[in-house]
Every structure is written in structure tokens, then in C-alpha cells.
mmCIF file as gemmi writes it, N, C-alpha and C atoms, coordinates in Angstrom:
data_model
loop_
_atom_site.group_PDB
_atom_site.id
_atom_site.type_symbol
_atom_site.label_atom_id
_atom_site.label_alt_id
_atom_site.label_comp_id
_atom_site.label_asym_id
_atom_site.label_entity_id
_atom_site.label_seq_id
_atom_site.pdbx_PDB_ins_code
_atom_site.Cartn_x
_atom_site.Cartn_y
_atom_site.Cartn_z
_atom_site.occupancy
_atom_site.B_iso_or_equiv
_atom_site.pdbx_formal_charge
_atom_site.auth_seq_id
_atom_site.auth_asym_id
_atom_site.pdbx_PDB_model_num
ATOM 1 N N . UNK Axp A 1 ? 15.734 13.535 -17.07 1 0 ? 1 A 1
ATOM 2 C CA . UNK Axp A 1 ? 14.312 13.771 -17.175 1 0 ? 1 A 1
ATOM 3 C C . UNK Axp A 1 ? 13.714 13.686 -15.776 1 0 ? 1 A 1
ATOM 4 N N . UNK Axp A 2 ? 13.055 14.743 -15.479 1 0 ? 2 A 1
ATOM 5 C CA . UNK Axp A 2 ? 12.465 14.728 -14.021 1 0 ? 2 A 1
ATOM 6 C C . UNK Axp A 2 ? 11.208 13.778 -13.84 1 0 ? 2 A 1
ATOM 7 N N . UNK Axp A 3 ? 10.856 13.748 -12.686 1 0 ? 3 A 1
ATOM 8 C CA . UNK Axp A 3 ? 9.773 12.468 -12.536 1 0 ? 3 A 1
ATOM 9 C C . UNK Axp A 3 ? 8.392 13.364 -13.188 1 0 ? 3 A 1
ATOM 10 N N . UNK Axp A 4 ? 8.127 14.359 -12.948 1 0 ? 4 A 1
ATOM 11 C CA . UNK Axp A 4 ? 7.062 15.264 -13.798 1 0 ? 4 A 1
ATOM 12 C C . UNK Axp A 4 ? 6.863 15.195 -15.201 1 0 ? 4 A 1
ATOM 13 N N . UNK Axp A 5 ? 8.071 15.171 -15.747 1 0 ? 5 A 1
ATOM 14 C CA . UNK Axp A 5 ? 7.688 15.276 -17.317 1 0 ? 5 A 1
ATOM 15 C C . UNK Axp A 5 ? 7.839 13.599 -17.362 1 0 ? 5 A 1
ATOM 16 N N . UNK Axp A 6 ? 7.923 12.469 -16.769 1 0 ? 6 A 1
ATOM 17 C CA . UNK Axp A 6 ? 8.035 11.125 -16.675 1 0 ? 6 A 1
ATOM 18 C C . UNK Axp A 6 ? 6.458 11.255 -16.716 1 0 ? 6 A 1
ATOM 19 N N . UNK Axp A 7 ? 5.702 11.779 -15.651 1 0 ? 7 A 1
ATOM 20 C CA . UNK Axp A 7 ? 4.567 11.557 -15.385 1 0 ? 7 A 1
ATOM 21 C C . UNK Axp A 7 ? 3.545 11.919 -16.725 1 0 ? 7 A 1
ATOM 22 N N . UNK Axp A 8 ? 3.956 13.045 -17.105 1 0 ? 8 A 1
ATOM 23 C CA . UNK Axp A 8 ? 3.442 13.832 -17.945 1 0 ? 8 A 1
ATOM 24 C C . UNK Axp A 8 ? 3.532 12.793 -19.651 1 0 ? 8 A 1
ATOM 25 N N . UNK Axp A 9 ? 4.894 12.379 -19.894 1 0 ? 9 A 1
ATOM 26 C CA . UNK Axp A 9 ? 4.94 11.303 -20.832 1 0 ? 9 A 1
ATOM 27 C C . UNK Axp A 9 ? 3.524 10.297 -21.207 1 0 ? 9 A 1
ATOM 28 N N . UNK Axp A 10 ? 3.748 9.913 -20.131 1 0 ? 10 A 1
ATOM 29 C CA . UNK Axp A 10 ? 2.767 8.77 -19.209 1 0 ? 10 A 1
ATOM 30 C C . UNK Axp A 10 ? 1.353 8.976 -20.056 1 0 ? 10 A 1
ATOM 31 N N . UNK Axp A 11 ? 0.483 10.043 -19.51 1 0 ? 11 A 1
ATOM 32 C CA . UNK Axp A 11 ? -0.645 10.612 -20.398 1 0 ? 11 A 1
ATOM 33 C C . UNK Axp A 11 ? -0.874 10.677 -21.645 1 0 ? 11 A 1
ATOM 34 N N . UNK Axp A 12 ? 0.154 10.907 -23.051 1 0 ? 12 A 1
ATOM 35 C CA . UNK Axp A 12 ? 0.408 11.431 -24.256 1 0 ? 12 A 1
ATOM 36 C C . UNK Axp A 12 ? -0.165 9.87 -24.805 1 0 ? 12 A 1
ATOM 37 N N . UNK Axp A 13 ? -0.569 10.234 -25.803 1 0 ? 13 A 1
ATOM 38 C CA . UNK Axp A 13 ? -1.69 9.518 -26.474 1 0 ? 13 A 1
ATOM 39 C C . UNK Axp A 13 ? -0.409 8.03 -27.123 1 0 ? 13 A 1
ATOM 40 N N . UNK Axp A 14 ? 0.607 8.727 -27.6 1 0 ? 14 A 1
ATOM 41 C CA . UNK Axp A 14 ? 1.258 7.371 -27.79 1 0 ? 14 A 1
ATOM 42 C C . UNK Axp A 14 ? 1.888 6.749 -27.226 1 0 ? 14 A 1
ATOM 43 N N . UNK Axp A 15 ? 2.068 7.12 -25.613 1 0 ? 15 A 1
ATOM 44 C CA . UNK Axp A 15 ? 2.178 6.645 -24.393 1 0 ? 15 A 1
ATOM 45 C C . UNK Axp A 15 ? 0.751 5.593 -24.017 1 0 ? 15 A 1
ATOM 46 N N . UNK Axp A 16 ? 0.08 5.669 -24.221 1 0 ? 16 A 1
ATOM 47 C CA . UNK Axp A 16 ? -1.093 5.282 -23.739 1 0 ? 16 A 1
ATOM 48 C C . UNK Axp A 16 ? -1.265 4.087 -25.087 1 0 ? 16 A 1
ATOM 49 N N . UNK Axp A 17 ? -0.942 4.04 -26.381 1 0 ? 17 A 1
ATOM 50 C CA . UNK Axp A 17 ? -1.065 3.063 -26.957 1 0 ? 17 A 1
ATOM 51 C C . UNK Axp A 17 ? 0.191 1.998 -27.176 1 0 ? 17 A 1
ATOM 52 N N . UNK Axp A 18 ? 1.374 2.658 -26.63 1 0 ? 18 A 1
ATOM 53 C CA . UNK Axp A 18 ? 2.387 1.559 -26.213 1 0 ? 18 A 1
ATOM 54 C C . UNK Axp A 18 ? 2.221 1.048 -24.828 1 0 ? 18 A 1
ATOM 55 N N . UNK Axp A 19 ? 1.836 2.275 -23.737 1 0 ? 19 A 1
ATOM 56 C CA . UNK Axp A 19 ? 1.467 0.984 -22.915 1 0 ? 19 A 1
ATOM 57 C C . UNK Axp A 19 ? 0.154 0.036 -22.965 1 0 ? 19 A 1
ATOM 58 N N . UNK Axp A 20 ? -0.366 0.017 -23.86 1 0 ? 20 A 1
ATOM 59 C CA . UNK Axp A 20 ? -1.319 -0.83 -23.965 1 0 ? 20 A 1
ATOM 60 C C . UNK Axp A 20 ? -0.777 -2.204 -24.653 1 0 ? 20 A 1
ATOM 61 N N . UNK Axp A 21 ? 0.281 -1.281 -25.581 1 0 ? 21 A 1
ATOM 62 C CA . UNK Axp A 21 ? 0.877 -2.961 -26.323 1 0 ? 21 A 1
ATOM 63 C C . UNK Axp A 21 ? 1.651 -3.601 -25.144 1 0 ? 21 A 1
ATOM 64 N N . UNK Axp A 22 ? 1.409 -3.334 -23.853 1 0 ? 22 A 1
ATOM 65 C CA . UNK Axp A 22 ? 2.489 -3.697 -23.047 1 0 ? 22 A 1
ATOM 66 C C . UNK Axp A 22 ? 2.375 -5.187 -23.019 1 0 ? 22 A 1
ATOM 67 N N . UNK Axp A 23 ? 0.869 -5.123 -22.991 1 0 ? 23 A 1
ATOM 68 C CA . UNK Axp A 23 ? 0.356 -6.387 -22.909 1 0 ? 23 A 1
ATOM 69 C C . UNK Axp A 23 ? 0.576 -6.906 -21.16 1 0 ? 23 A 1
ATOM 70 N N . UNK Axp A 24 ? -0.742 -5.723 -20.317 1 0 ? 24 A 1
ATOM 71 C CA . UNK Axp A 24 ? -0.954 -6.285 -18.749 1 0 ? 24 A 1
ATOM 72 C C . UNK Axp A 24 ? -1.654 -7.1 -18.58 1 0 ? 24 A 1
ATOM 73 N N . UNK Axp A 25 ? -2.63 -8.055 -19.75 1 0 ? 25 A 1
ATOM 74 C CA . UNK Axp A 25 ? -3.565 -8.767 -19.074 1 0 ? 25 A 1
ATOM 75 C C . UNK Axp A 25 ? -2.47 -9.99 -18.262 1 0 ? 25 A 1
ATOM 76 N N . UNK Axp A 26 ? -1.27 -10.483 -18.691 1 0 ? 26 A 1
ATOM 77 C CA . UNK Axp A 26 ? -1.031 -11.361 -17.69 1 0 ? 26 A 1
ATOM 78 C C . UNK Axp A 26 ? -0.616 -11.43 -16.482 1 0 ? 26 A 1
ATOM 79 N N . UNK Axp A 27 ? -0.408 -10.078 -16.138 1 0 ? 27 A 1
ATOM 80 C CA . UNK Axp A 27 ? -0.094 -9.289 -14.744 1 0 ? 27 A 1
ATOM 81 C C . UNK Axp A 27 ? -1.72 -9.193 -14.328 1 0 ? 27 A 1
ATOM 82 N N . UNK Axp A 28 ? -2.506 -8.813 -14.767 1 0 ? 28 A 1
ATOM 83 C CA . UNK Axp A 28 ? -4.385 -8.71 -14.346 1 0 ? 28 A 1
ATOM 84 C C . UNK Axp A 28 ? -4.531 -10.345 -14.22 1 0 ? 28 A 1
ATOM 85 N N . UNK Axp A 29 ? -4.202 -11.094 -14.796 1 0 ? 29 A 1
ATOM 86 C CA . UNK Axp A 29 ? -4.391 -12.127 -14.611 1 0 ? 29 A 1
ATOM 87 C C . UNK Axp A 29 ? -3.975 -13.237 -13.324 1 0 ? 29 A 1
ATOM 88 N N . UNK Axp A 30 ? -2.276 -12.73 -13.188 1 0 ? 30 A 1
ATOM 89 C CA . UNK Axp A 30 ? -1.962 -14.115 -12.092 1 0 ? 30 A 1
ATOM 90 C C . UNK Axp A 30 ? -1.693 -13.207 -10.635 1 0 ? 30 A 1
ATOM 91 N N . UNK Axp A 31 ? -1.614 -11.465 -10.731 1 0 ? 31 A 1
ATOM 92 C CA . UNK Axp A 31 ? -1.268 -10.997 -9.56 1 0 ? 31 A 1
ATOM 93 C C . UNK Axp A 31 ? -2.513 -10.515 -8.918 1 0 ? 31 A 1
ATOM 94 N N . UNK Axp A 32 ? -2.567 -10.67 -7.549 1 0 ? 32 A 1
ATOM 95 C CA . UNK Axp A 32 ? -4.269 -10.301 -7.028 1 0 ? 32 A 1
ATOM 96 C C . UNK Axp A 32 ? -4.094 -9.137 -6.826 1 0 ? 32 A 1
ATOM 97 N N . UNK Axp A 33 ? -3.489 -7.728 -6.798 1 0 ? 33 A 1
ATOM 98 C CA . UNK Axp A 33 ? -3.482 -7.182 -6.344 1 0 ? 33 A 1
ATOM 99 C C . UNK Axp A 33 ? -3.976 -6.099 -7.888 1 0 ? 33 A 1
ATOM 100 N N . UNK Axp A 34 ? -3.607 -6.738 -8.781 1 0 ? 34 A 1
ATOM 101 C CA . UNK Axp A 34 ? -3.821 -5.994 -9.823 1 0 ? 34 A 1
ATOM 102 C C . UNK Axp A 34 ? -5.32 -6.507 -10.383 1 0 ? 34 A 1
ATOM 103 N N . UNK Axp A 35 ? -5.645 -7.73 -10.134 1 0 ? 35 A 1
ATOM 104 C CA . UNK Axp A 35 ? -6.999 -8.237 -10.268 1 0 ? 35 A 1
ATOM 105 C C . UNK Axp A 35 ? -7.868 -7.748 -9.826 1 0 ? 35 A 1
ATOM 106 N N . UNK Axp A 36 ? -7.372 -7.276 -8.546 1 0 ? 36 A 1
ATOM 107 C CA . UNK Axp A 36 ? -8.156 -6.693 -7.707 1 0 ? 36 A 1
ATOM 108 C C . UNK Axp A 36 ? -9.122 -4.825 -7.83 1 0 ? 36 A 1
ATOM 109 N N . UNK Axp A 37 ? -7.635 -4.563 -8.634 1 0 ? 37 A 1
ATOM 110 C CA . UNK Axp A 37 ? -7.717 -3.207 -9.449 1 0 ? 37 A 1
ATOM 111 C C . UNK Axp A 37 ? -8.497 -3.09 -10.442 1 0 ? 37 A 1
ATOM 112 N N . UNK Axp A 38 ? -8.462 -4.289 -11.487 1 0 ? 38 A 1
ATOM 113 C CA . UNK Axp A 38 ? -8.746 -3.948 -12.419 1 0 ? 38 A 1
ATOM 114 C C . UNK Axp A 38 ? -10.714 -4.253 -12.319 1 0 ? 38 A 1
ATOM 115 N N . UNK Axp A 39 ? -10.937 -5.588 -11.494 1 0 ? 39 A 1
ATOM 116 C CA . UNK Axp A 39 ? -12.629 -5.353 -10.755 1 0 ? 39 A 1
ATOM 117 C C . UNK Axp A 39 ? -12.598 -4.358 -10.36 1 0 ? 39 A 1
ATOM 118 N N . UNK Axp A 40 ? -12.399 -3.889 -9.471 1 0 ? 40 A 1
ATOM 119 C CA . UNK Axp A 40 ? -12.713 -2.074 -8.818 1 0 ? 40 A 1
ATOM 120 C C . UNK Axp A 40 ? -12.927 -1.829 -10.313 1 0 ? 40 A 1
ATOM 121 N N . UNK Axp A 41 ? -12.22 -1.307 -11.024 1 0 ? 41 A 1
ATOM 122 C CA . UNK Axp A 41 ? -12.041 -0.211 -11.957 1 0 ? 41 A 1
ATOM 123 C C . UNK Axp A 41 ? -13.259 -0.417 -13.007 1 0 ? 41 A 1
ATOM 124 N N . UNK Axp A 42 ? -13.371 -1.497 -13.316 1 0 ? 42 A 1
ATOM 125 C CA . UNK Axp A 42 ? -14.156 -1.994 -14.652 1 0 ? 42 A 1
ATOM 126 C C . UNK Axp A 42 ? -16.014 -2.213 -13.891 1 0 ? 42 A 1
ATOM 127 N N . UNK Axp A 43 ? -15.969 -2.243 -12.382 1 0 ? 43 A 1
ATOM 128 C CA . UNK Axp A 43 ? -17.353 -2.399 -11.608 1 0 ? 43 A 1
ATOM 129 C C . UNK Axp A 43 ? -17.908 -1.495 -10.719 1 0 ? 43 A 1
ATOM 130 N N . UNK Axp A 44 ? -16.95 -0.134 -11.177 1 0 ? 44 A 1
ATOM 131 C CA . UNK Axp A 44 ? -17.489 0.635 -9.728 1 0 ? 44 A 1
ATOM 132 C C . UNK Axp A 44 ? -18.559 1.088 -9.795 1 0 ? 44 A 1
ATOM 133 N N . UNK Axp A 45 ? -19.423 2.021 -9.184 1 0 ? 45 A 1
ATOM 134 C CA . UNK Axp A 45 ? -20.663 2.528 -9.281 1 0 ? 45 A 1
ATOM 135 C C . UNK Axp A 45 ? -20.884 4.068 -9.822 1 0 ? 45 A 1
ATOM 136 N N . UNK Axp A 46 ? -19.76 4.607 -9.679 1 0 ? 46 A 1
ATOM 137 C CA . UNK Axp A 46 ? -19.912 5.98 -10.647 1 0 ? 46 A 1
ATOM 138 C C . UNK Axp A 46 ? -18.97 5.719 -11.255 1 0 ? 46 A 1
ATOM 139 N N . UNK Axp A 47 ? -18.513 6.08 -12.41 1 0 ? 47 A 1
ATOM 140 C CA . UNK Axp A 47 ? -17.708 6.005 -13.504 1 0 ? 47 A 1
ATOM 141 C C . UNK Axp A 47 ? -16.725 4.285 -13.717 1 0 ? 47 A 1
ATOM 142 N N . UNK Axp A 48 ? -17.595 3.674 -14.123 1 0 ? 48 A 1
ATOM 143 C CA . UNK Axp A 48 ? -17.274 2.574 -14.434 1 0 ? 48 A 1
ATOM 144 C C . UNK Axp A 48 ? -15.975 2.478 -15.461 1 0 ? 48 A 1
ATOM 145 N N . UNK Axp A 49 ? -14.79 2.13 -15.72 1 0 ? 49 A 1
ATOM 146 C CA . UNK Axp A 49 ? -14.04 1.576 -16.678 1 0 ? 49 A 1
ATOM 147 C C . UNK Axp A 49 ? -14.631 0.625 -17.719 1 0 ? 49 A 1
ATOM 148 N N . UNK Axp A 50 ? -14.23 0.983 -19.131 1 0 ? 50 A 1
ATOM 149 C CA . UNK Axp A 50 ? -14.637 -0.18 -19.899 1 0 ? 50 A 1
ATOM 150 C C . UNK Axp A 50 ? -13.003 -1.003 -19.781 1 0 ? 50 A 1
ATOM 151 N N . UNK Axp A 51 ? -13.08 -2.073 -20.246 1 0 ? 51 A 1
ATOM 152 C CA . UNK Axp A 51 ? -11.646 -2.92 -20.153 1 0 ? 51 A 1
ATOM 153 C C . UNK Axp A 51 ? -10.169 -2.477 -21.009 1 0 ? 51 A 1
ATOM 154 N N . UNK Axp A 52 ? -10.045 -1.682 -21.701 1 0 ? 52 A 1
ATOM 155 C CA . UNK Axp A 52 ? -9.524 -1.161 -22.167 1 0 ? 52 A 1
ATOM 156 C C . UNK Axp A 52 ? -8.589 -0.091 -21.562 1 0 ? 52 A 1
ATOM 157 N N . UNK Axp A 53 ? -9.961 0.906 -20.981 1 0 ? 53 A 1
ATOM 158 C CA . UNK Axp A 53 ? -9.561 1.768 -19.683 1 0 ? 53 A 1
ATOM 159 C C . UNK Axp A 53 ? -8.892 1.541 -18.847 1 0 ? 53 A 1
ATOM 160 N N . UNK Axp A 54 ? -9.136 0.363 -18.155 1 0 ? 54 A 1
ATOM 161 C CA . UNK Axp A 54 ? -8.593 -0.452 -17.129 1 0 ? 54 A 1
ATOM 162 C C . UNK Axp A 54 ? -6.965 -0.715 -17.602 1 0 ? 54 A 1
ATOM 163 N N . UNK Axp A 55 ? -7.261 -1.32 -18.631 1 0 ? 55 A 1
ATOM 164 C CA . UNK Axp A 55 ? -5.283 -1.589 -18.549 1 0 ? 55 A 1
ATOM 165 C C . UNK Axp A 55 ? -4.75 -1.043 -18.271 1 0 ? 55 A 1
ATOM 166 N N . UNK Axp A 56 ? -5.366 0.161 -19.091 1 0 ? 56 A 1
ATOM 167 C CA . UNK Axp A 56 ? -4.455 1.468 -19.956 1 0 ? 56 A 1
ATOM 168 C C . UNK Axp A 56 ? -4.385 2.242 -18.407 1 0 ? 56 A 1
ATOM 169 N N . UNK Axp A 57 ? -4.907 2.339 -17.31 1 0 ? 57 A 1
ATOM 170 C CA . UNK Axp A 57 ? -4.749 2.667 -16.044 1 0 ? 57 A 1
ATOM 171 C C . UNK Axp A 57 ? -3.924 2.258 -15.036 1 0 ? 57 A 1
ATOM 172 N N . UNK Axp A 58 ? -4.072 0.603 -15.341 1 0 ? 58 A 1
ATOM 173 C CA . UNK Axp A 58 ? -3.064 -0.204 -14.613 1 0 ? 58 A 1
ATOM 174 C C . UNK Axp A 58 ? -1.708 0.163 -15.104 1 0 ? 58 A 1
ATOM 175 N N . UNK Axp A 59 ? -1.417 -0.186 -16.393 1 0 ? 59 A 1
ATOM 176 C CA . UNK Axp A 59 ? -0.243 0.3 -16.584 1 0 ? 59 A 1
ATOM 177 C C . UNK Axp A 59 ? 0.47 1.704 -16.941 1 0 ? 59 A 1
ATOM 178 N N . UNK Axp A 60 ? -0.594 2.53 -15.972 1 0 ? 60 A 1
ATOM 179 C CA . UNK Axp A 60 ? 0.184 3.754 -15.402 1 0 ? 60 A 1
ATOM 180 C C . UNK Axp A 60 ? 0.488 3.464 -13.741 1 0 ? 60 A 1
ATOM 181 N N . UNK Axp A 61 ? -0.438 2.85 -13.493 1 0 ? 61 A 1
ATOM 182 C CA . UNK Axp A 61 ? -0.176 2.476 -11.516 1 0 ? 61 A 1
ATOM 183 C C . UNK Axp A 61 ? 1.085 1.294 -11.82 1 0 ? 61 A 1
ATOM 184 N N . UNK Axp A 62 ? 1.403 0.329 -12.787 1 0 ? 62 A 1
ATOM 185 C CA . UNK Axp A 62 ? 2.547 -0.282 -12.654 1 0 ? 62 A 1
ATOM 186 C C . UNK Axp A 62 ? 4.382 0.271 -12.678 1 0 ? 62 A 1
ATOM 187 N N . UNK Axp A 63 ? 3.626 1.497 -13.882 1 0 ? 63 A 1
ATOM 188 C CA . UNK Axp A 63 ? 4.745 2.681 -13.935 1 0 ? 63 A 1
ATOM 189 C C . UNK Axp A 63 ? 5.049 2.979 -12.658 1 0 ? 63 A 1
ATOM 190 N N . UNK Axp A 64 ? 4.579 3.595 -12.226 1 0 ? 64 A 1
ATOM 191 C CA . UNK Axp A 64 ? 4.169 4.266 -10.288 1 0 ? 64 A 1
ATOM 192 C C . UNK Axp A 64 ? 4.998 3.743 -9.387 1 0 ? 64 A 1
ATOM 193 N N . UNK Axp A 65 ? 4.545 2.165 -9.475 1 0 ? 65 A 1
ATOM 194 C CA . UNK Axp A 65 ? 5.194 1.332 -8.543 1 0 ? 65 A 1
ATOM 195 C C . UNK Axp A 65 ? 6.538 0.894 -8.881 1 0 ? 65 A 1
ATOM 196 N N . UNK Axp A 66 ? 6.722 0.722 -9.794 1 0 ? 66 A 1
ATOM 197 C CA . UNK Axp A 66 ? 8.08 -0.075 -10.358 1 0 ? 66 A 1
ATOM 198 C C . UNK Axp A 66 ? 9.241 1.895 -10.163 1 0 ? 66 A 1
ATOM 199 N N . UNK Axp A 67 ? 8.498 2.803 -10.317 1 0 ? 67 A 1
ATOM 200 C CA . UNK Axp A 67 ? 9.656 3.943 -9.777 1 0 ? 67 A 1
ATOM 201 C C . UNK Axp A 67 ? 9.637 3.86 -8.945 1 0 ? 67 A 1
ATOM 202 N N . UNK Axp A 68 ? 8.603 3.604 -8.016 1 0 ? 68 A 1
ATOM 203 C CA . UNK Axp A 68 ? 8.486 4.178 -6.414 1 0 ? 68 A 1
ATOM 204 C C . UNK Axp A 68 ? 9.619 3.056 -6.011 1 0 ? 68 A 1
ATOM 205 N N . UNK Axp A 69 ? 9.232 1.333 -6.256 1 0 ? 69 A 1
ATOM 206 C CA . UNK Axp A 69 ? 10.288 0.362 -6.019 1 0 ? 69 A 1
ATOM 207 C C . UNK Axp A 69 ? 11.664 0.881 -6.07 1 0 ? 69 A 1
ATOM 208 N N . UNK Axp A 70 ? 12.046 1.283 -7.296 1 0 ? 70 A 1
ATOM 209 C CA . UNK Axp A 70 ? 13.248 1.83 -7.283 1 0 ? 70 A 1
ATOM 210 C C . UNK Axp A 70 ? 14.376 2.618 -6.702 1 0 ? 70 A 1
ATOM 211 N N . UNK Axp A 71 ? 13.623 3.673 -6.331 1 0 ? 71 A 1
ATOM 212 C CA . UNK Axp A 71 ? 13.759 4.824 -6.253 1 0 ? 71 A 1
ATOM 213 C C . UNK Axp A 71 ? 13.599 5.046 -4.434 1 0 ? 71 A 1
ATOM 214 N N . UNK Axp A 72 ? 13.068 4.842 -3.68 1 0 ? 72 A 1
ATOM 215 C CA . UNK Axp A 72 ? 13.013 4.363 -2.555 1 0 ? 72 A 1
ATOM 216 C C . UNK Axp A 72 ? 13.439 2.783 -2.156 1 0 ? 72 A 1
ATOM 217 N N . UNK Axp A 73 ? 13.662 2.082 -2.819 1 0 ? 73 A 1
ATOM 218 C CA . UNK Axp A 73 ? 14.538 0.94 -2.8 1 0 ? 73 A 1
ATOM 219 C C . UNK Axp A 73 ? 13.393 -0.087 -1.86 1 0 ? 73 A 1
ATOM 220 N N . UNK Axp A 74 ? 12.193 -0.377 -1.857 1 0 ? 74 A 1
ATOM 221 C CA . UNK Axp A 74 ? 11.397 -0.8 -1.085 1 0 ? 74 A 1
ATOM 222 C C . UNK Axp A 74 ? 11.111 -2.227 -1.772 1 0 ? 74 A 1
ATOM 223 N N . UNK Axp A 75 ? 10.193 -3 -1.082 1 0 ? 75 A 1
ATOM 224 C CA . UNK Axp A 75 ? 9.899 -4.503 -1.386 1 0 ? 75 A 1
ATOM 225 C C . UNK Axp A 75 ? 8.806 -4.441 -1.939 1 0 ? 75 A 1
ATOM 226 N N . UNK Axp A 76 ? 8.305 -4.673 -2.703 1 0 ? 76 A 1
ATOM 227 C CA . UNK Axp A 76 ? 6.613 -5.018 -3.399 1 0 ? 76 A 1
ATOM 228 C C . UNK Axp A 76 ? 5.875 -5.056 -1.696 1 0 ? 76 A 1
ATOM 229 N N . UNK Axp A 77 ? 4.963 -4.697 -2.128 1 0 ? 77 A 1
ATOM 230 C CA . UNK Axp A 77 ? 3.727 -4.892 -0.961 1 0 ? 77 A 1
ATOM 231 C C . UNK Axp A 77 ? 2.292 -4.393 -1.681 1 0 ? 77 A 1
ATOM 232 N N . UNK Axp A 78 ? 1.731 -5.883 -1.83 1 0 ? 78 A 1
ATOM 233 C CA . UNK Axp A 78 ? 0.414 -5.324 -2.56 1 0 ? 78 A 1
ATOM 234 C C . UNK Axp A 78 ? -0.628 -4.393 -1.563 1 0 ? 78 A 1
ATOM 235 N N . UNK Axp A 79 ? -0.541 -4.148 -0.436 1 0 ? 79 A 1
ATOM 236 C CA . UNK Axp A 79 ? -1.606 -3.835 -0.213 1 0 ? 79 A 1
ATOM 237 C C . UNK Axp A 79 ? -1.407 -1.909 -0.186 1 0 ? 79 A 1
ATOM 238 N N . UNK Axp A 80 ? 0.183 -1.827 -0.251 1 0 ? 80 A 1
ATOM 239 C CA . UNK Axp A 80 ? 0.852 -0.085 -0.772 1 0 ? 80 A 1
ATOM 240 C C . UNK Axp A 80 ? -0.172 -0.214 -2.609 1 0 ? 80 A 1
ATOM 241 N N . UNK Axp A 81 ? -0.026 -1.255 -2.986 1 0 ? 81 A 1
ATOM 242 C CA . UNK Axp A 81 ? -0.753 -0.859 -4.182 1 0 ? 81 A 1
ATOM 243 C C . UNK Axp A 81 ? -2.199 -0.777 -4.316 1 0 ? 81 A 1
ATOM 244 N N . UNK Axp A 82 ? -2.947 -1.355 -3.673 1 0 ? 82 A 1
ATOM 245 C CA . UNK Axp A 82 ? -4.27 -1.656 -3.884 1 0 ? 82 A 1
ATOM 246 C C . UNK Axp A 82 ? -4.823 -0.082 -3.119 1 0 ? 82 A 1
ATOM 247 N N . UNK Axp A 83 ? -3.949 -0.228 -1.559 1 0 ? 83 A 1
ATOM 248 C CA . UNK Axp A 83 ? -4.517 1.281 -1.011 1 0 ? 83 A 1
ATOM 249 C C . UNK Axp A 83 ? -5.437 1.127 -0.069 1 0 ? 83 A 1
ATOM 250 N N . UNK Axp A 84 ? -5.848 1.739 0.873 1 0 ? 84 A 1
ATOM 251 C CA . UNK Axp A 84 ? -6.643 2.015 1.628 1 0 ? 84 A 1
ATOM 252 C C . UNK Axp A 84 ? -8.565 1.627 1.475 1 0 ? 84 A 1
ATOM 253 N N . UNK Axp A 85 ? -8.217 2.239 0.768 1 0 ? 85 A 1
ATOM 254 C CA . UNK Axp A 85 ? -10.227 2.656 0.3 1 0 ? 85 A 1
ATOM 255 C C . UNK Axp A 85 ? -10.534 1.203 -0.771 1 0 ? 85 A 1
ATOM 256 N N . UNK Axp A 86 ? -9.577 0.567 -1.324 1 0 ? 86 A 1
ATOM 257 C CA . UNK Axp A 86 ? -9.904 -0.565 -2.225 1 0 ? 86 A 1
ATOM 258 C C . UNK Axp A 86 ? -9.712 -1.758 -1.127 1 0 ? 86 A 1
């Protein structure tokens, strides 16, 4: 399976309600980098996230990272996750 139709998975509506059962609040909870995400996301000034949104977002950016980790064989670094502009 190519990383496209991985990505594409990702979106599909029962993709989006298993990763919700993923159950990220305890990753939103003890990692700052995802805390950090999920304020941005749920407070911004144009298109605000309701909390729901937010997970269901995070745990597509956790998808992201945990291939990119892989797959380039790299070390966690929160601030590759948080990004520039956050």
C-alpha cells in the first residue's frame, strides 16, 4: 500500500471514528508538543476547532510522525512537530 492511499485511508469516515477511539487525550495531555497543538487548534482566530476536531486532527499529525519516524529512521523532535508558524 503506497503512502497516498495510506494518506487517503486516513480521511474515510471510519478512519476518522477509529482514530478517535484511539483515545489521544493522554498523549494531549502529558506531551507538550501535542498540547500545544491541540490549544492552537481548539483557540485560533479563524476557524476555530471544536475538541473533537482537534483529536480527530492530532491523530492524523501522530499518523504523520510515527511514518515519517520510521521511514526516515529519525528521533522524535517536538519542535519538527509543532512547526514553524506554531
Amino acid at each position: 500500500m503506497g503512502v497516498q492511499k495510506i494518506l487517503n485511508f486516513i480521511h474515510t469516515k471510519e478512519a476518522l471514528n477509529m482514530k478517535y477511539k484511539l483515545k489521544l487525550m493522554p498523549m494531549v495531555a502529558k506531551n507538550t508538543a501535542f498540547k500545544v497543538l491541540h490549544q492552537y487548534y481548539t483557540t485560533r482566530s479563524q476557524n476555530p476547532l471544536k475538541k473533537k476536531q482537534s483529536i480527530i486532527a492530532l491523530c492524523g499529525k501522530l499518523i504523520r510522525v510515527l511514518f515519517t519516524l520510521g521511514t526516515k529512521l529519525k528521533e522524535y523532535d517536538a519542535s519538527d512537530v509543532i512547526g514553524p508558524v506554531r
